[in-house]
N, C-alpha and C positions, 0 to 999 in steps of 0.2 A: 568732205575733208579738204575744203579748200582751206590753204594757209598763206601762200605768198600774195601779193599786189598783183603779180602779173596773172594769176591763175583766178583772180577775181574777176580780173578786168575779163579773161574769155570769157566767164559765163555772165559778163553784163552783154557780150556782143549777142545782140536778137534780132530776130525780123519782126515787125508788126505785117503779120500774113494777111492783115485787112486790107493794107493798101493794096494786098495783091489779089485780090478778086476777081478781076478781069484774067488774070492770068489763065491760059494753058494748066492740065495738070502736067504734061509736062515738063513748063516751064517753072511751075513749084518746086517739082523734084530737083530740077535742076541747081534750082536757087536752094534747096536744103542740101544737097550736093556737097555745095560750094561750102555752104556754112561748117557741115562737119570736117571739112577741108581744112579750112580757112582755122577751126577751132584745136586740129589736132595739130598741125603746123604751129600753131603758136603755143601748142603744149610742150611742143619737141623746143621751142625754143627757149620755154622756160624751164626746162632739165638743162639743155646745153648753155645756161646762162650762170648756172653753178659755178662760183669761182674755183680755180687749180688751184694746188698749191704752191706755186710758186708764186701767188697774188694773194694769200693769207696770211692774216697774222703769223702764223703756224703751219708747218708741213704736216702735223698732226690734228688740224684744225675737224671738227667734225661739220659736214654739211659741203665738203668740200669732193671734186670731183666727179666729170661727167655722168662717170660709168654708172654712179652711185644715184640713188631716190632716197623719197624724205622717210621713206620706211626703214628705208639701210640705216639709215641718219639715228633713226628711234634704235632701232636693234644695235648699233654703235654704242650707241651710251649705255645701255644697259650691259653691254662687253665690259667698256671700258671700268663700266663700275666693278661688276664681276672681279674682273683681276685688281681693280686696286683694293679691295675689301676682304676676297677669300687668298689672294694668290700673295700677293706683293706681304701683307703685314710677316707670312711664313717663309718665306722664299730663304734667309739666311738661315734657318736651322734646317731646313731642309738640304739643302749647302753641304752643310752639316755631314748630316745622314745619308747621302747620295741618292736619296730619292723624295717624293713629294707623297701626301697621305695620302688613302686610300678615298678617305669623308673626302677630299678635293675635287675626285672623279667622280665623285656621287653628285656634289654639288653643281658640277659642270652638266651632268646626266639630267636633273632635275631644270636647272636652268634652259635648258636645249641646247646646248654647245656643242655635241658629240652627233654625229652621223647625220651634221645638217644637210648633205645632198644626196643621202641614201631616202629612200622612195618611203611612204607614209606607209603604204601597204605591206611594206617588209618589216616594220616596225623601225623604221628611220623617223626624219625630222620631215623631211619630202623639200626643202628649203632650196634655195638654188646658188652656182658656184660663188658670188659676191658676196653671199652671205658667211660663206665660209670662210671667204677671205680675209671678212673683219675679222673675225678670230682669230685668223693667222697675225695681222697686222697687229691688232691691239695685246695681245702676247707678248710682241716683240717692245711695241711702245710703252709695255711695264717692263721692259728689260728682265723679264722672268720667264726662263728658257729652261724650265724644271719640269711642270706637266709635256708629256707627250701627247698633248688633245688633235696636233694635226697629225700624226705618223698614225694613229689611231684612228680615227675617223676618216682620214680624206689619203690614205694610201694604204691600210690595211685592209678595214671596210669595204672600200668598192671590189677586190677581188669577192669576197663573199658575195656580196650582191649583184656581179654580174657574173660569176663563173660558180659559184652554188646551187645547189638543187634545191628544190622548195623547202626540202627538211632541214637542211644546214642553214639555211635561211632562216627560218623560223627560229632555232635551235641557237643560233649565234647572236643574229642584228637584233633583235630587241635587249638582250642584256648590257652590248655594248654600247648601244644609247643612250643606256640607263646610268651607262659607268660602273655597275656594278661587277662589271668584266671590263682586260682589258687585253690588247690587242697589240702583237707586234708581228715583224717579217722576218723573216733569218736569212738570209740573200748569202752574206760574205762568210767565207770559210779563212784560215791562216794563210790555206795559198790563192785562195779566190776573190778579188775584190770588185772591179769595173769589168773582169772580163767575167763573166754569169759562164761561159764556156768553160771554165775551169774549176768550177763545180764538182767537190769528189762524195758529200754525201750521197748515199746510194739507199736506194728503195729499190728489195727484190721481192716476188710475191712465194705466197705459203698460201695454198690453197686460194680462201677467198679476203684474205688478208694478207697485208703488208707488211715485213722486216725493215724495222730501218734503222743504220746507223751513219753515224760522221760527228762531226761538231760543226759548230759558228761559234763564230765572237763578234765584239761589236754591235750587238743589239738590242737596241735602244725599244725601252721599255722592256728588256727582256728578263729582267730581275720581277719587276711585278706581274708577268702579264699571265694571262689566265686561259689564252689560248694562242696558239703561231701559226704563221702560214710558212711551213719552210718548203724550200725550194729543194729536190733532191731526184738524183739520178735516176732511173726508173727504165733505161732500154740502154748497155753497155756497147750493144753492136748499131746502135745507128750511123749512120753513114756521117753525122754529124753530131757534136753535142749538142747544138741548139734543138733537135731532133727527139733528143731523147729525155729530156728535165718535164719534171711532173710536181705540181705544186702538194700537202697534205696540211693538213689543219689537227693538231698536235696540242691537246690540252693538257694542261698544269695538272700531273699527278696521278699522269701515264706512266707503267712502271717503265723505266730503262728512261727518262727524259729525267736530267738532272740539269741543274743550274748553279755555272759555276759563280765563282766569286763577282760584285760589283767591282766593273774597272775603274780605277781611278783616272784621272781625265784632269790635263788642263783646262778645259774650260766644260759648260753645261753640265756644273757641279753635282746641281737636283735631277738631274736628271738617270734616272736609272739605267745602265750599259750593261751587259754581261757578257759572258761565256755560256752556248748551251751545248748540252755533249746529250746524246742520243746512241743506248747501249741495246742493241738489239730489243727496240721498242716496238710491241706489234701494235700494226691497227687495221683498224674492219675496214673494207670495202668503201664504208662512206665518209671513213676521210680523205680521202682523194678528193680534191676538189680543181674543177676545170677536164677538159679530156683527160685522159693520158697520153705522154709525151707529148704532150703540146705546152706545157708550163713555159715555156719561154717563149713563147707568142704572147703570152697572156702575160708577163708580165713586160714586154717591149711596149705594150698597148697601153698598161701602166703607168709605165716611169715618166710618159708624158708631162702627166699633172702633178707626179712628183718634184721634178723639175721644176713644175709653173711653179710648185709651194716653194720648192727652196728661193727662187729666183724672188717671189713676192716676200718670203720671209727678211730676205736678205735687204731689201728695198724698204723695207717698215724699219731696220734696225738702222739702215744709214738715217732716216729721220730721225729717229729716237737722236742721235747719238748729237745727231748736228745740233738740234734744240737743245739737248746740254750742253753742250757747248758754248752754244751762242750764250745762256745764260750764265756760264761760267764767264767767257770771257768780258762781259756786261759789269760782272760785279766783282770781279781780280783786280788789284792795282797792282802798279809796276813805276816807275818812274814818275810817281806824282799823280799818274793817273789810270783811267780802268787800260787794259789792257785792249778792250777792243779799239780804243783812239788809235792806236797803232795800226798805221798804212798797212803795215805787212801781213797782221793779223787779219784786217777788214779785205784785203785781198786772196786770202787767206779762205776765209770764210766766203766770198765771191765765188771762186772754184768749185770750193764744196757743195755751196748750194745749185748752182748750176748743174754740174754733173748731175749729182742727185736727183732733180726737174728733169734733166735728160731720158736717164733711166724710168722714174717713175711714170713719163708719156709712155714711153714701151712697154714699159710691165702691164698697165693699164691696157696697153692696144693689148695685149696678151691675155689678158682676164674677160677679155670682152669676146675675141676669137675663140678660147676655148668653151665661153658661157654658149657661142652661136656652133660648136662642134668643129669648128675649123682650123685651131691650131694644129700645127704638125709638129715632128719630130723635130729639125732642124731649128725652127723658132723657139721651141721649146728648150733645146738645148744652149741656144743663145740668150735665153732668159737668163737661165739656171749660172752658164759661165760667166757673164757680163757682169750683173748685179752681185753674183758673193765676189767678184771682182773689187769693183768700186766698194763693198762692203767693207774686204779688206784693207784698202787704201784709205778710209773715210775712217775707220776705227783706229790706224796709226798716226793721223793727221790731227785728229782729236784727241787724241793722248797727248800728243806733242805740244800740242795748243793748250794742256791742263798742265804742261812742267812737272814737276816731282809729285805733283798730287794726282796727276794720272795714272799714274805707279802705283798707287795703293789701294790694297782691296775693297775698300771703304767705299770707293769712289765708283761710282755708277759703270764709266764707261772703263774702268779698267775690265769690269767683269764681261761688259759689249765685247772690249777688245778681245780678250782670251774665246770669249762666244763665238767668236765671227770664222778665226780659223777652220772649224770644221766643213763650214759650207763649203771650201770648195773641192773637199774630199768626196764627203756622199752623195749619193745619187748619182754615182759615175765622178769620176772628179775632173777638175775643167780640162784636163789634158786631154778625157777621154770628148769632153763637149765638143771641143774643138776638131778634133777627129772625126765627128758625126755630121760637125758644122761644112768640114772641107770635104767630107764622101758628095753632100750634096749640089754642092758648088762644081766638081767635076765628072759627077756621074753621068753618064750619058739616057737622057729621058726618051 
């Protein structure tokens, strides 16, 4: 599978081991040593010769970015086809309807798009976190933010697969890879949002099963989804509430689980949100999932990579947005001419683009540390604030750069812009990043 110039040229570099006859076998070793040295070094160099994007045609450009191989590269296009072929042609009647179809999640399921970093053995993809990331990314570069394939696969999913039993395991992760199920978290309550400590759903036990009641709202996918992981109280007398929260796994059509109305949303119109209310719903023993009282450990260990997701989401859609733009202003006239001739505009678009390159180095170092087990909390939370940061800023500046057609629904990045707002509400919203960002900055180690 040699394809580039440079990856040819290694395996032209040989030794004729005849001239080396006289040799030592030790000095043979030596000298093949050197060669598979000599050969993997110039491998490393032809991955880190991939151009960035801030040196491609396109911030969307495929083949581009260290982090990335020629495999990603292959598994890219077939993303990108994906969404421009099942997702993008449906995306405005789904708009519509406030949610996206059922066949979508199958087709995603069938494609392998769903539980690509969940383990082969569990009935996952077994794929690794870059992989997943192109889904994130290319999601956002169809500007079609209607399926929930990441909240589902790469923040629902992993509690199942790392804090489930073999039989919940069994029981859950192959359907939801398949898309034939689908999956959401119930975290936020009316009075509970970034603080998880304030938490009033309650789980008390009946014999060898569980009563549970409260509501959430705000949860996304939670009109379709066909099973939950909600978060609920579970020990009233701990010394703390982080102490006492125990996670259950709660399926569609449990009696007392009702689902209220789709909320209507300014923006991530297909995308399905609810209210879910829990009326004195019993469940067995094995939906408890993770210790007991320990559910808020398990999901702080979590919201890490939720984070990275939001952070990388947010970072795909400021490309998305700039490339429209750019092509907007390329082909707008004004004053006799395109509108990008204009100093202020081409300065304009300088900022943007920079910024943008700025971020996406970090995101990147971000995706690489968590691929190698190393991101932490605080970086994590610097992803997450930063990037729907500049998201925000990048989705106003690009309206403004479209004049009165950026106003209208029609138009690609209005829909970006309304999209972008949420980001920096969930998954803790940046007020609370920032907070987490300065615990670490002054804590004493």
């Amino acid at each position: 599978h040699i394809h580039s110039p440079q990856r040819r040229a290694v395996c032209r570099r040989t030794v004729d081991f005849d001239m080396l006859g006289s040799c030592s076998s030790a000095a043979l070793r030596a000298v093949n040593v050197g060669i598979r040295a000599g050969r993997a070094a110039q491998l490393r160099l032809v991955h880190t010769m991939r151009p960035e994007p801030h040196s491609a045609a396109s911030l969307m450009d495929i083949g581009t970015r260290r982090i990335f191989s020629e495999e990603h590269d292959i598994f890219r296009q077939s993303v990108r086809r994906f969404f421009q072929e099942e997702v993008a042609p449906y995306h405005t009647q789904w708009e519509k309807e406030g949610q996206v179809s059922r066949e979508v999640w199958k087709k995603a399921g069938e494609q392998g798009l769903l539980g690509l970093c969940i383990p082969a053995e569990q009935g996952g993809i077994g794929g690794d976190l870059l992989s997943a990331a192109i889904v994130w990314e290319e999601q956002m570069y169809s500007n079609c933010t209607g399926p929930g394939f990441s909240l589902h696969s790469d923040i629902v999913m992993p509690y199942i697969s790392h804090y489930g039993t073999p039989s919940q395991v069994q029981r859950f992760i192959p359907p939801l890879a398949a898309g034939t199920s689908i999956a959401a978290i119930a975290m936020t309550e009316p009075g509970a949002g970034s603080d998880l400590q304030g938490v009033r759903t309650y789980a008390k036990r009946d014999g060898s099963d569980w009563i549970l009641n409260g509501n959430k709202v705000f949860i996304s996918n939670g009109w379709m989804s066909n099973v939950v992981v909600v978060v609920a109280v579970t020990d009233r007398e701990a010394t703390s509430a982080a102490h006492g929260l125990s996670l259950f796994l709660v399926e569609d059509g449990t009696p007392g689980f009702i689902k209220g109305r789709k909320l209507e949303k300014i923006g991530l119109k297909a995308q399905d949100t609810a209210e879910l209310f829990f009326e004195d719903v019993r469940l067995p023993a094995d939906a408890l999932l993770g210790p007991e009282n320990k559910g808020f450990y398990c999901l702080m260990a979590e919201l890490l990579q939720e984070r990275l997701l939001i952070g990388a989401l947010a970072m795909a859609s400021c490309e998305f947005m700039f490339e429209e733009t750019r092509r907007y202003v390329m082909q707008r006239k004004a004053f006799g001419k395109t509108i990008a001739q204009l100093q202020t505009v081409q300065h304009k678009m300088a900022e943007l683009k920079t910024e943008i390159c700025v971020g996406r180095a970090f995101l990147d170092s971000c995706l690489q540390l968590h691929c190698e087990k190393r991101l932490d909390s605080p970086t994590a939370s610097m992803a997450k604030y930063w990037a729907s940061d500049l998201q925000n800023r990048v989705a106003t500046e690009c309206v403004q750069l479209h004049g009165g057609w950026g106003y209208m629904w029609e138009y690609p990045i209005a829909k970006a812009f309304v999209d972008s707002r949420v980001q920096l509400i969930y998954g803790g919203t940046n007020e609370i990043m920032k907070e987490l960002i300065g615990r670490s900055i002054v804590s004493q180690k």
